[in-house]
Backbone bond lengths (Angstrom), bond angles and torsions (degrees), N, CA, C in turn:
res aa  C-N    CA-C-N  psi(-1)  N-CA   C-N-CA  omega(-1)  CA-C   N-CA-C  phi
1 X - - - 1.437 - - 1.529 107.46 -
2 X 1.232 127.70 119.92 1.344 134.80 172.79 1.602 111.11 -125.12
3 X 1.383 118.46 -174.84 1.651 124.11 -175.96 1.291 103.80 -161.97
4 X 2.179 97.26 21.29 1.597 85.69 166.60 1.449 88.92 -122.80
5 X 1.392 99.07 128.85 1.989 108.62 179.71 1.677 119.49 -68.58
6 X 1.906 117.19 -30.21 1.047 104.99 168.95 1.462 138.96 -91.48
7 X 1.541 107.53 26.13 1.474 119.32 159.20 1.698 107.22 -79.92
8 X 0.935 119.23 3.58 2.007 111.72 -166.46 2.206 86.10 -91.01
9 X 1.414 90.48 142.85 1.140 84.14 155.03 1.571 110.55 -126.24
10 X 1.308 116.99 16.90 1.147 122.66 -174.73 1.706 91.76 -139.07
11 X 1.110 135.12 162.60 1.710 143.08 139.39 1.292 119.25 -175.86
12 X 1.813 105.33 138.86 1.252 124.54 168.23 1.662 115.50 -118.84
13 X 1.543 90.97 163.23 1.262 93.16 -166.44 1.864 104.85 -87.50
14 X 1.068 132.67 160.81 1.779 113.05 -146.23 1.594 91.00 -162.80
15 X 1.373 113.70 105.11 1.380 107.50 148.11 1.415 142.16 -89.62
16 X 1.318 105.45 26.04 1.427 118.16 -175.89 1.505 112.14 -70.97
17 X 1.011 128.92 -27.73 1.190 144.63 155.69 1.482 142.82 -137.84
18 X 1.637 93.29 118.14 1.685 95.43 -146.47 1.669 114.27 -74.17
19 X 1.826 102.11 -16.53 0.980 110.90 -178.57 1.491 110.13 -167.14
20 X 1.864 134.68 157.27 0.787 128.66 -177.73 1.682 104.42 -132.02
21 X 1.522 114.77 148.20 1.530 111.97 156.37 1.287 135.19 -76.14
22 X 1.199 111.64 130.46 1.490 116.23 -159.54 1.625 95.57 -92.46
23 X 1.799 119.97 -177.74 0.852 118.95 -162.38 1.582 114.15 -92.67
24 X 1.767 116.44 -4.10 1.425 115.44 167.87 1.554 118.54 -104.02
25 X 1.885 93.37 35.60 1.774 82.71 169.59 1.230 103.80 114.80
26 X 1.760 123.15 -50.09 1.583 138.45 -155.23 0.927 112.36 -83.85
27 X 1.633 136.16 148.91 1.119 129.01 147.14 1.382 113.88 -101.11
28 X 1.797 94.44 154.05 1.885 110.97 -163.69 1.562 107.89 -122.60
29 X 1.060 152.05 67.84 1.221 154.73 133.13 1.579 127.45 46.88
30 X 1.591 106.86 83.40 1.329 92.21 -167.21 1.536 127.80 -90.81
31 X 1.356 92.67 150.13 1.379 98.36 -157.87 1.544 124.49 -88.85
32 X 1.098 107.48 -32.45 1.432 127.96 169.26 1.596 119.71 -170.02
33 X 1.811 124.01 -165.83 1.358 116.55 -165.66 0.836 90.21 -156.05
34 X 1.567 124.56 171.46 1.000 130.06 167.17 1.687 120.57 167.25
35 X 1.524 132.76 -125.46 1.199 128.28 177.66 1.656 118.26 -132.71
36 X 0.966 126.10 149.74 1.661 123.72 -146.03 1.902 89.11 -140.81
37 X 1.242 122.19 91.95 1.639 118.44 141.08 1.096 118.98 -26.83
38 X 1.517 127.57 108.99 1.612 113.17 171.60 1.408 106.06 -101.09
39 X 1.730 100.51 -23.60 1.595 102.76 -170.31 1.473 101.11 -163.34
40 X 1.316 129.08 132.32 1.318 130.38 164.68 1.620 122.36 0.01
41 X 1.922 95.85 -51.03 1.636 87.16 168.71 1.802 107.10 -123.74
42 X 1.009 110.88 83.79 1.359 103.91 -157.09 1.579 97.82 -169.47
43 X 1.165 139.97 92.94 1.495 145.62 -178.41 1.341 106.28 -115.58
44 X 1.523 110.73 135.10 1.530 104.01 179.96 1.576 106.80 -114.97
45 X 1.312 122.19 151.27 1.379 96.16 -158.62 1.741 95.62 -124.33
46 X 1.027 124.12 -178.99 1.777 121.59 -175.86 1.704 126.73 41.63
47 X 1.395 87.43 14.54 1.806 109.59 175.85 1.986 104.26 -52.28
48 X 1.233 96.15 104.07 1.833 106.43 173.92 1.344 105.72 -57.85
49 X 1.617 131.74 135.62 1.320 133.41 155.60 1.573 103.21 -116.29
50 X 1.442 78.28 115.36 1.786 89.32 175.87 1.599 117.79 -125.00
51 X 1.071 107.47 -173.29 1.559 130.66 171.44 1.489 123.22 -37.36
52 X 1.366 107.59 -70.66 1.472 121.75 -172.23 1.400 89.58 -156.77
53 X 1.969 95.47 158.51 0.981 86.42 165.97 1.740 108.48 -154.34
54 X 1.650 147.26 143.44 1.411 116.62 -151.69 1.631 96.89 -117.97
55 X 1.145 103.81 126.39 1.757 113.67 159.98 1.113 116.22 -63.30
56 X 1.406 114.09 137.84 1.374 121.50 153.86 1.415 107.32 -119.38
57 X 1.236 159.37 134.38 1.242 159.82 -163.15 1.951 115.13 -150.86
58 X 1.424 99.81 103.79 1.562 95.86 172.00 1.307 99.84 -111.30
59 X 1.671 98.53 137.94 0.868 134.84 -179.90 1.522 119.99 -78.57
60 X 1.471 125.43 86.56 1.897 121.95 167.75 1.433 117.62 -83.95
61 X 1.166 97.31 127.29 1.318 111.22 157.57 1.290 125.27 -72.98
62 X 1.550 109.85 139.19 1.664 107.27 -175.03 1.210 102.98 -70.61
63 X 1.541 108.72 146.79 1.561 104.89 162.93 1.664 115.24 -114.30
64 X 1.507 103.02 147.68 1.282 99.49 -174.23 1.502 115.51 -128.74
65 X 1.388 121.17 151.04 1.595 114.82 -171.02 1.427 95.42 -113.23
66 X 1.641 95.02 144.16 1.271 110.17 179.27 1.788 102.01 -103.51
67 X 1.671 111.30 165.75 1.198 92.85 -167.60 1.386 93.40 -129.41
């Protein structure tokens, strides 16, 4: 799922899902689907392009053992 349109190198327009819940609760309206380059050899395929979309991100710290 992304909400940036010029990562697709492929997209259709898709009513398979009219909408999805995002991670603060909301739902964001999807807009179309399609295929997402992650890497030269690396295609992602049924990648959602939608509306919005909300991060939540925790942050770990590496842990390291001393000896």
């Amino acid at each position: 799922m992304t909400i940036i349109k010029d990562k697709f190198i492929s997209l259709h327009l898709s009513n398979q899902f009219p909408f999805v819940n995002i991670a603060d609760g909301t739902q964001s309206p999807v807009l179309d689907n399609g295929v997402v380059q992650a890497t030269p050899s690396l295609n992602l395929t049924n990648v959602l392009y939608v509306q919005k979309i909300s991060y939540k991100f925790k942050i770990h710290q590496p842990v390291y053992q001393t000896k």
